[in-house]
Backbone as CSV, one residue per row, in Angstrom:
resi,resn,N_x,N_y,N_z,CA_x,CA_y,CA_z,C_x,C_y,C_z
1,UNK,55.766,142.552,79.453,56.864,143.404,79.029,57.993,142.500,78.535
2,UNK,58.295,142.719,77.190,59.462,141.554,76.622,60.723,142.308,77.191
3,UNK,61.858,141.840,77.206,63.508,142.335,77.466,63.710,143.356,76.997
4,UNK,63.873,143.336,76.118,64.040,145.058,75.346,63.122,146.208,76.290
5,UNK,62.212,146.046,76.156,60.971,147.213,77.226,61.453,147.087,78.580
6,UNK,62.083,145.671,79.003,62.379,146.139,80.871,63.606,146.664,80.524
7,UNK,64.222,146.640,79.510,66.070,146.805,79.557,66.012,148.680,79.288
8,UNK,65.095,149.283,78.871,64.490,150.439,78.326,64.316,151.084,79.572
9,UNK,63.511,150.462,80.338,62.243,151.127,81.510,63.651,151.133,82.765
10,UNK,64.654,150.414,82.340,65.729,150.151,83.694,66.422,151.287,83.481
11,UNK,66.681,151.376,82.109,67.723,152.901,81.852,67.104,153.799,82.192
12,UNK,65.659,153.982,81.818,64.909,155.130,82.383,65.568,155.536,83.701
13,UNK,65.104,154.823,84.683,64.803,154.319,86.114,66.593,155.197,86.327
14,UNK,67.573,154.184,85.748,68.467,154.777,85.688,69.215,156.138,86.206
15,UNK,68.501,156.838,84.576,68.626,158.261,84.316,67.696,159.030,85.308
16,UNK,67.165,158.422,85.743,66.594,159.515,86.618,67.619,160.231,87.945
17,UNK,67.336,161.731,88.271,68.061,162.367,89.110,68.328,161.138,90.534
18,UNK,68.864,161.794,91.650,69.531,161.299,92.363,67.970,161.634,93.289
19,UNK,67.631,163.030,93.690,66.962,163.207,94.425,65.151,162.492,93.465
20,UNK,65.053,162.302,92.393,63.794,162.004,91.776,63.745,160.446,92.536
21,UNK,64.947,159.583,92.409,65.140,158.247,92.886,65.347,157.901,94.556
22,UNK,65.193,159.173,94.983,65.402,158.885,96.621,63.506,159.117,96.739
23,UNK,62.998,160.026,96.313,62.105,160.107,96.291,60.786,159.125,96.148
24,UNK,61.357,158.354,94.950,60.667,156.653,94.543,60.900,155.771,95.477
25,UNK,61.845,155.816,96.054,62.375,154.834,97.287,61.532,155.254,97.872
26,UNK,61.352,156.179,98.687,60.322,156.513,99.829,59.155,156.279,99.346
27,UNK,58.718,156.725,98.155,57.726,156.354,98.184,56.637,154.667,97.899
28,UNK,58.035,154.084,98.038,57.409,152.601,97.568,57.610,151.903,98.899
29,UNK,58.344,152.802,99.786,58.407,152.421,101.177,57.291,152.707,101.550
30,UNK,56.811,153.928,101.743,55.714,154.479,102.290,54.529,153.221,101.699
31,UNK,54.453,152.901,100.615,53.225,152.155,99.860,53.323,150.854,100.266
32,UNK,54.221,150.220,100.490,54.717,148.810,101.295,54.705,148.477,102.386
33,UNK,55.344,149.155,103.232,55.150,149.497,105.372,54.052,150.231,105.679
34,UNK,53.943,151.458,104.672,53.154,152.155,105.798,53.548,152.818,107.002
35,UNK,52.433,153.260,107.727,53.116,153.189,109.443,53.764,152.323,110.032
36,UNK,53.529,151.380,109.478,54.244,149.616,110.478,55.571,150.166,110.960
37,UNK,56.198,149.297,111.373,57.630,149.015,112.300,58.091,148.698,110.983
38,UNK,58.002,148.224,110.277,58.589,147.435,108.783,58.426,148.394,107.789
39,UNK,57.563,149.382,107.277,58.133,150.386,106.706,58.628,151.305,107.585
40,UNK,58.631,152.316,108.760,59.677,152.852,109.197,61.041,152.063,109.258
41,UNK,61.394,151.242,109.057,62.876,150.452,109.389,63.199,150.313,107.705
42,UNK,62.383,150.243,106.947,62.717,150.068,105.597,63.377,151.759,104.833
43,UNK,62.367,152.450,105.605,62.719,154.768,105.058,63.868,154.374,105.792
44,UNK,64.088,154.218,107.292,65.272,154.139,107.924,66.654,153.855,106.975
45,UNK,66.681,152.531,106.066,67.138,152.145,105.785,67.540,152.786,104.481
46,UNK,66.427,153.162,103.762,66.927,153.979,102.300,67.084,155.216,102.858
47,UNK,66.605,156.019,104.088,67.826,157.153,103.860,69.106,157.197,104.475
48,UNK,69.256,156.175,105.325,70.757,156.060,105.538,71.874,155.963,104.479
49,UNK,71.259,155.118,103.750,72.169,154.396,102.311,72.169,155.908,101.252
50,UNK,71.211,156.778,101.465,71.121,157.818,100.166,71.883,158.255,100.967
51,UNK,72.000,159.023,102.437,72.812,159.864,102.902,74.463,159.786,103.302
52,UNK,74.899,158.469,103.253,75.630,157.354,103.407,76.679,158.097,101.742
53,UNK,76.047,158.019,100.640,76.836,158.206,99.593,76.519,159.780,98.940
54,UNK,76.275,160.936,100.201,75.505,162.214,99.416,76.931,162.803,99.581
55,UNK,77.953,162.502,99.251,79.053,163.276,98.829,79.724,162.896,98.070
56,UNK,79.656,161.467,97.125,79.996,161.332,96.270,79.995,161.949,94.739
57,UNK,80.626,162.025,94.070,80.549,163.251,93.194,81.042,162.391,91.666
58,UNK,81.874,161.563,91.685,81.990,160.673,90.795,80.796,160.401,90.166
59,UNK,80.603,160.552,88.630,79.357,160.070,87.614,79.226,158.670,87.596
60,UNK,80.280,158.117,87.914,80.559,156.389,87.234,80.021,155.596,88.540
61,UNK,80.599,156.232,89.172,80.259,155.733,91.209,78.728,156.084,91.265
62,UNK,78.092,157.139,90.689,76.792,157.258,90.890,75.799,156.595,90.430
63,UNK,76.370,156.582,89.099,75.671,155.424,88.448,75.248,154.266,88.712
64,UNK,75.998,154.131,89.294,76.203,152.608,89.512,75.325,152.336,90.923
65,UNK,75.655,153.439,91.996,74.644,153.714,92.878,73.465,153.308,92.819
66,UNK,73.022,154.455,91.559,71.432,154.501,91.226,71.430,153.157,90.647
67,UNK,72.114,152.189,89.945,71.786,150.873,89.465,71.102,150.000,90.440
68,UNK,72.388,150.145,91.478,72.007,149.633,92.727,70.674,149.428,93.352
69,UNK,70.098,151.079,93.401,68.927,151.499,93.788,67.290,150.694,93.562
70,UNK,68.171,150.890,91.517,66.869,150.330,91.029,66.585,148.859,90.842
71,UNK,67.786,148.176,90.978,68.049,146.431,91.312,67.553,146.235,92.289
72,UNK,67.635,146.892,93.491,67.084,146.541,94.978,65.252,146.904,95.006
73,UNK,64.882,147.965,94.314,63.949,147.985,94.292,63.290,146.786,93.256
74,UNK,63.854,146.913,91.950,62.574,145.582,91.506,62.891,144.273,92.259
75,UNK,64.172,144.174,92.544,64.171,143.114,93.314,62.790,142.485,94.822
76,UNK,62.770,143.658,95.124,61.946,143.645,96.003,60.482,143.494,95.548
77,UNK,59.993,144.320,94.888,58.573,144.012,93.566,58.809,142.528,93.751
78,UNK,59.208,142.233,93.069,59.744,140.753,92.514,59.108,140.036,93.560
79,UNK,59.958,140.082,94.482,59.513,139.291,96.070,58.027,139.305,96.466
80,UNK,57.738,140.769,96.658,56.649,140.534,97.396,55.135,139.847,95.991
81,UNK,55.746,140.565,94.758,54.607,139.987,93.618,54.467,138.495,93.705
82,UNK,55.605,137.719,94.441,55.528,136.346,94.111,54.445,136.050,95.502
83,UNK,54.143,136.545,96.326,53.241,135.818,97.056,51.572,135.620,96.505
84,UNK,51.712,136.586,95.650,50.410,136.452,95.645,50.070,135.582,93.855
85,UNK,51.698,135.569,93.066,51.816,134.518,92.145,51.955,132.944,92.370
86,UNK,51.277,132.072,92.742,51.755,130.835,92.908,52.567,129.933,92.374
87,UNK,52.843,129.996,90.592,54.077,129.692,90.167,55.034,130.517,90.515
88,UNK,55.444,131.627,90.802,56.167,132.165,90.907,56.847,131.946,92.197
89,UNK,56.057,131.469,93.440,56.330,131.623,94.628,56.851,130.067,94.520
90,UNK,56.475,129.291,93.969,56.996,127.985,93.856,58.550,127.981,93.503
91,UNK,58.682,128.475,92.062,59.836,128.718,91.573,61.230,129.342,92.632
92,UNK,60.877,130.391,93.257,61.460,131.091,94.301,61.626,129.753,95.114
93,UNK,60.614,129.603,95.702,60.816,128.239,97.002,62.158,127.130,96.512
94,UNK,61.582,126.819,95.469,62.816,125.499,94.713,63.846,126.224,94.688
95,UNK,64.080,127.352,94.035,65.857,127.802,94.141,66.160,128.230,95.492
96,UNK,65.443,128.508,96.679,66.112,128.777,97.791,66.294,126.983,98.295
97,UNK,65.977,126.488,98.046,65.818,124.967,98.927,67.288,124.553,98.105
98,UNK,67.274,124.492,96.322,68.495,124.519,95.811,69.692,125.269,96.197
99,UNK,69.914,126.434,96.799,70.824,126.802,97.737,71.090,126.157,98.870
100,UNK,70.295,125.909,99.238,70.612,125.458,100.523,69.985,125.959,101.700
101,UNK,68.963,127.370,101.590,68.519,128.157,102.088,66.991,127.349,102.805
102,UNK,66.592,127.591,104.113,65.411,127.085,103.949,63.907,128.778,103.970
103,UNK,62.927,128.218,103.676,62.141,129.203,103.504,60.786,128.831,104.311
104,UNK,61.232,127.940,105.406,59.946,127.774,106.842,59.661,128.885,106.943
105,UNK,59.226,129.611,107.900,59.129,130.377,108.495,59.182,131.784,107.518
106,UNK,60.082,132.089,106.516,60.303,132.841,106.426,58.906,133.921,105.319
107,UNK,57.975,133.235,105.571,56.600,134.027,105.015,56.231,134.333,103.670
108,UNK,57.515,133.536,102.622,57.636,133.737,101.434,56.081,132.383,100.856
């Protein structure tokens, strides 16, 4: 997918309703945890945050919400796709070590 097509597929993602995007959350939770302790703590977590801002009414504030939403989610893609990419997981490794961050333990 070149820039233009993810910059496209993000507005999509975007525009989508409030409840269509709480919905994707769960369900990429559900597809990621599972039953585990780690997806229940993950639904935990996206419906606190949806219910957390369900009275906001501002378009600009919402927006930006749902930006939020959909940053955290590919962000997360991102993450877990790199384990099973080996350049990719490399790349990740070097910029956390370049922070300063270490990544022992941490299963990446």
């Amino acid at each position: 997918m070149n820039p233009a097509q993810f910059k496209g597929a993000m507005g999509d993602a975007i525009a989508k309703t409030t409840p269509q995007l709480y919905r994707d959350c769960l369900r990429l939770v559900s597809h990621v945890g599972g039953q585990s302790a780690k997806g229940r703590a993950m639904k935990m977590m996206v419906t606190t945050e949806f219910r957390k801002h369900a009275d906001v009414t501002d378009e600009k504030e919402l927006e930006a919400l749902r930006a939020n939403a959909v940053r955290a989610l590919s962000n997360y893609m991102v993450y877990e796709s790199s384990s099973k990419d080996p350049r990719l997981k490399a790349k990740i490794n070097r910029e956390n070590v370049g922070d300063g961050q270490t990544t022992k333990g941490a299963g990446v």
